[in-house]
N, C-alpha and C positions, 0 to 999 in steps of 0.2 A: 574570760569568765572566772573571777577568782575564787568564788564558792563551788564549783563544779567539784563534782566528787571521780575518785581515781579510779579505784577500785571495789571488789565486792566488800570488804570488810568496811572502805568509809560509808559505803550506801544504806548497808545492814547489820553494822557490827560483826564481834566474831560471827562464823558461822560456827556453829554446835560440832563437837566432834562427831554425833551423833549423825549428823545430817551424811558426816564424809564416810563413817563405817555402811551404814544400811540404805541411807537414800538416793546415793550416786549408784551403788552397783543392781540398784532396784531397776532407778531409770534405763540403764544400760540393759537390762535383761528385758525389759520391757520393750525396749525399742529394736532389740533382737526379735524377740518373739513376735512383735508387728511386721517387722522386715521380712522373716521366715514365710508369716501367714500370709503375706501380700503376695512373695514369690510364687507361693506352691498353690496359688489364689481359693485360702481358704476363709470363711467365712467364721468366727468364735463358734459358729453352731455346729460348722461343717467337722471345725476341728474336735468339737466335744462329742459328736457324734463318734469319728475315728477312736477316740480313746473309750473304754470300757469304766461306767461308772464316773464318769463323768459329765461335769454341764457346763454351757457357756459360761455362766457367772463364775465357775472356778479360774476358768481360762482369762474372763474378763478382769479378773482381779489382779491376773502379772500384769496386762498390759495398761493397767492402769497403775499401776508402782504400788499395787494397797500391799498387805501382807498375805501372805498364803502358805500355804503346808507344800513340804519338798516332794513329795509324792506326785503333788500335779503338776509344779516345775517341772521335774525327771521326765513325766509324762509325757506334756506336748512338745519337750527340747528333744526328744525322742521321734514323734514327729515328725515333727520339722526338719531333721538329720542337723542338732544342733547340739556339740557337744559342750561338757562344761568342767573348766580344770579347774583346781588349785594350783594357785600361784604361793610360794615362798619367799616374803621378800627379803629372808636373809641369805639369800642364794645355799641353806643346807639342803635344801632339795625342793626341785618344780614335778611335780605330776602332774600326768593326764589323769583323768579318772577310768577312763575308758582305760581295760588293763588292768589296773594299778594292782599289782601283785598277780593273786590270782582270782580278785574277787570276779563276779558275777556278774554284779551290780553297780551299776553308777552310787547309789546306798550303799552300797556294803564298802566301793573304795573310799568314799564318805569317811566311815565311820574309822576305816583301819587309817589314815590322813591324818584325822584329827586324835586319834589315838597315840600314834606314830608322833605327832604334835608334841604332845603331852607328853609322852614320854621322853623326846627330847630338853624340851625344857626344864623335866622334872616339877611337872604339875600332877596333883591329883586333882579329883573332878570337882573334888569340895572346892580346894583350893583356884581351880579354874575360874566354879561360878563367885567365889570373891571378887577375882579380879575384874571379871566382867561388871560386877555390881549388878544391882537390880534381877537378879537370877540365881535361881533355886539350882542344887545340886542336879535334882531331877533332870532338867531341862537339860545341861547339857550331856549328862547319861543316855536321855534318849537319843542325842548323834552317835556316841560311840555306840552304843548297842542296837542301833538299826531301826531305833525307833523311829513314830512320825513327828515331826519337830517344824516349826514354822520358817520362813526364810531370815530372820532378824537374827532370831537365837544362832542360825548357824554364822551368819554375818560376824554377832559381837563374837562370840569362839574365833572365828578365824584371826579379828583382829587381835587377839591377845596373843594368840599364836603366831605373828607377823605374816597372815597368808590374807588373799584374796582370792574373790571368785574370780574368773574369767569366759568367756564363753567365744564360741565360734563356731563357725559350718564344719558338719565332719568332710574330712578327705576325700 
């Protein structure tokens, strides 16, 4: 078959870089959090009930890869006993979050990471959300300083920063 195509790029062209910063670590958390909920045989309702101020549809929106605010991320990976690191992929450092110095919070070592981030490379915040494009100073201020910020915005941050999320079962 001479026309048969090889690869993803001859079936659909580039793929967006976009798709590889926010949409693959989307699906991945996603299909964690189904995995988790299936184990500990919870139902999106069971589990919104378990967390405070929370409702299925927030929960439903990881496992469907839409976008959501890290507060409910944190929440149900919490849960589930399912933690979630920063990767480094210029090997200057891998962190757990869980830990990470002395924070408290999966948020709080968040924010000291991407700060830590930034300071390595000799970014300011302004200068951050340049690189990111399409983003307001704001936006990425509210990760360093603990604010609530949606999962994209922390995505594009980390890619300028050479880091990724990662996730897994705790110990």
């Amino acid at each position: 078959m001479p026309n048969q195509k090889s690869n993803m790029s001859d079936l659909f062209g580039e793929i967006p870089k976009d798709y590889k910063i926010i949409e693959v670590p989307k699906i991945v958390i996603s299909n964690a959090i189904r995995d988790g909920l299936r184990e500990k045989q919870l139902s999106l309702r069971k589990a919104a009930e378990l967390i405070e101020n929370t409702s299925y549809t927030q929960i439903s929106r990881i496992t469907r890869g839409e976008n959501y605010n890290i507060d409910t991320l944190l929440k149900i990976l919490s849960v589930l006993d399912i933690e979630i690191y920063i990767k480094n992929n210029e090997k200057l450092f891998d962190q757990v979050l869980k830990g990470y110095n002395t924070s408290e919070s999966s948020k709080t070592a968040i924010a000291e990471i991407v700060r830590d981030g930034l300071k390595k490379k000799k970014l300011s915040l302004k200068k951050a959300a340049e690189l990111v494009g399409n983003m307001s100073f704001t936006q990425v201020s509210r990760i360093t300083n603990e604010g609530n910020y949606n999962i994209s915005t922390l995505l594009r941050v980390l890619d300028i920063l050479n880091m990724e999320l990662q996730i897994k079962k705790k110990e």
